[in-house]
C-alpha positions in Angstrom: -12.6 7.9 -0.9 -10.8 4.7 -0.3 -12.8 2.9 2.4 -12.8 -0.2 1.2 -13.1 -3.6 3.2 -10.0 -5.2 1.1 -7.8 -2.0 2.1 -5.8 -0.4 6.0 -7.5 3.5 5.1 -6.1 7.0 7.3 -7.4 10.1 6.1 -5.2 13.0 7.2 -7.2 16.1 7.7 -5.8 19.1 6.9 -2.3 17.1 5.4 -1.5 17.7 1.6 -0.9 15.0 -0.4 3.0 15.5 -0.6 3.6 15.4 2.9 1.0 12.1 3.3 3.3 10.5 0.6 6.6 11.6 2.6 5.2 10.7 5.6 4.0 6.7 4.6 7.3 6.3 2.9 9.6 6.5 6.1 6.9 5.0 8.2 7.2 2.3 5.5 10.9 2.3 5.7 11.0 2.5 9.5 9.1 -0.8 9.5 11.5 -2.5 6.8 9.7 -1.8 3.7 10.8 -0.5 0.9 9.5 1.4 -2.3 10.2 -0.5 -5.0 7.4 1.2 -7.7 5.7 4.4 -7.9 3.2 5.2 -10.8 1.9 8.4 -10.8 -1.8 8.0 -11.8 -2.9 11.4 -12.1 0.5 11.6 -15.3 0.0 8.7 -17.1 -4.1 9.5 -17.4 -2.6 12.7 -18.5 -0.6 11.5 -21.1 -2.5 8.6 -22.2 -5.9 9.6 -22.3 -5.8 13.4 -22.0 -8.0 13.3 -19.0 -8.0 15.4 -15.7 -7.7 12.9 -12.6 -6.7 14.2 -9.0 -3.5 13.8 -7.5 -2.9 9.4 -7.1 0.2 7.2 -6.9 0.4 3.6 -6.0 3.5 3.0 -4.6 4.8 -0.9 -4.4 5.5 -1.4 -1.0 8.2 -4.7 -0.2 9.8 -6.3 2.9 12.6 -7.9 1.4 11.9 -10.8 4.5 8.4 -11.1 4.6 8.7 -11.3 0.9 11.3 -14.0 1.0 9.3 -15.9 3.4 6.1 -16.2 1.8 7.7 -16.8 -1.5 9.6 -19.8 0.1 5.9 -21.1 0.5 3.8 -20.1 -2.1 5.8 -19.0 -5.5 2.6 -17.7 -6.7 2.2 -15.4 -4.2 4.3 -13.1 -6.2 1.2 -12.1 -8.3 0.3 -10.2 -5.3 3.4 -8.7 -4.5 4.6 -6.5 -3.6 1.8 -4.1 -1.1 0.2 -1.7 -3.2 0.0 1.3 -1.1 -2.3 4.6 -2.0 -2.2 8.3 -1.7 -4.4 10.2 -3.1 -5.5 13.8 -2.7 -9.3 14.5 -1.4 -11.5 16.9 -2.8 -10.7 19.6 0.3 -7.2 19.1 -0.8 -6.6 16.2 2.5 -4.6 13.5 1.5 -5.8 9.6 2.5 -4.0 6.6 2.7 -5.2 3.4 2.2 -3.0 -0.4 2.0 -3.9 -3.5 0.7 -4.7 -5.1 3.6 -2.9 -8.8 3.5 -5.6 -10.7 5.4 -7.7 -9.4 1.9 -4.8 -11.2 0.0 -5.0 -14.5 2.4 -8.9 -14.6 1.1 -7.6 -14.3 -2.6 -5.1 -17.0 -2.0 -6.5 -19.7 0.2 -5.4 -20.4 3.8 -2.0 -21.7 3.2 -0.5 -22.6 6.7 3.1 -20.9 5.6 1.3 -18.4 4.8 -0.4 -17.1 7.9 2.4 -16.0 10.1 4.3 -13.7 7.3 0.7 -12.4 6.4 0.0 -11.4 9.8 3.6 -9.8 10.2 3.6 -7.7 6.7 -0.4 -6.4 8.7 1.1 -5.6 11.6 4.1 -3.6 10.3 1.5 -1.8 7.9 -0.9 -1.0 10.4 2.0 0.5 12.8 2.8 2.5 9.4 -0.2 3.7 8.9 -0.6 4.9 12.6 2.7 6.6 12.4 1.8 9.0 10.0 
C-alpha cells in the first residue's frame, strides 16, 4: 500500500495508525513544518457515500520558508502546495506513511532554476521526517 514512485513511503510494523500520525506530525514539526490541513478520509467516505474505507488522513504539510521561497519564484507553485502527507492503516492493523516526494513535483512543474534548491531542502527535511519516526 502506498509504494508509489511519485511518493517518500515507511511502513511501521507493528505501529497503529494513531501513534504513526503522532509520530510524523512532530517529526514534521521538528523539521519546521507545520499542519496546516487534515481530512480524515475514512469520515467523509462515511458520510458522503456511506461506504466502509480503512483508517486515511492526508495531512497538508507546510514550511512557512520553503514555502515562501518557492512561491517568490514560481506563483504557481501554490497549486502543489502545501506536502500532502499520508497515513493510513494496513490491513494487519500497521500503519504506513508515505509523502509526496518534491523531486515528483519538480517533474510536474518543469526544472525551474529557483526552484531546485527549496525543492531539494523541503526532500531533505521530509526524508529526515520520515526516518525519525
Amino acid at each position: 500500500m502506498l509504494d508509489v514512485e511519485y511518493g517518500l513511503t515507511r511502513h511501521l510494523a507493528g505501529v497503529p495508525f494513531e501513534a504513526a500520525r503522532e509520530r510524523i506530525e512532530s517529526a514534521l514539526k521538528d523539521e519546521g513544518f507545520g499542519i496546516l490541513t487534515s481530512i480524515d478520509v475514512q469520515a467523509t467516505l462515511k458520510s458522503k457515500l456511506d461506504v466502509d474505507f480503512g483508517k486515511y488522513v492526508i495531512l497538508g504539510a507546510c514550511n512557512p520558508t520553503l514555502a515562501y521561497r518557492a512561491l517568490s519564484v514560481e506563483p504557481g507553485i501554490g497549486l502543489v502546495l502545501p506536502c500532502n502527507v499520508v497515513v493510513a492503516e494496513e490491513t494487519d492493523g500497521s500503519a504506513v506513511i508515505s509523502i509526496l516526494d518534491p523531486a515528483s513535483m519538480m517533474k510536474a512543474v518543469g526544472d525551474i532554476p529557483g526552484l531546485r534548491e527549496p525543492m531539494r531542502l523541503a526532500r531533505e527535511r521530509l526524508q529526515v521526517a520520515l526516518a525519525k519516526v
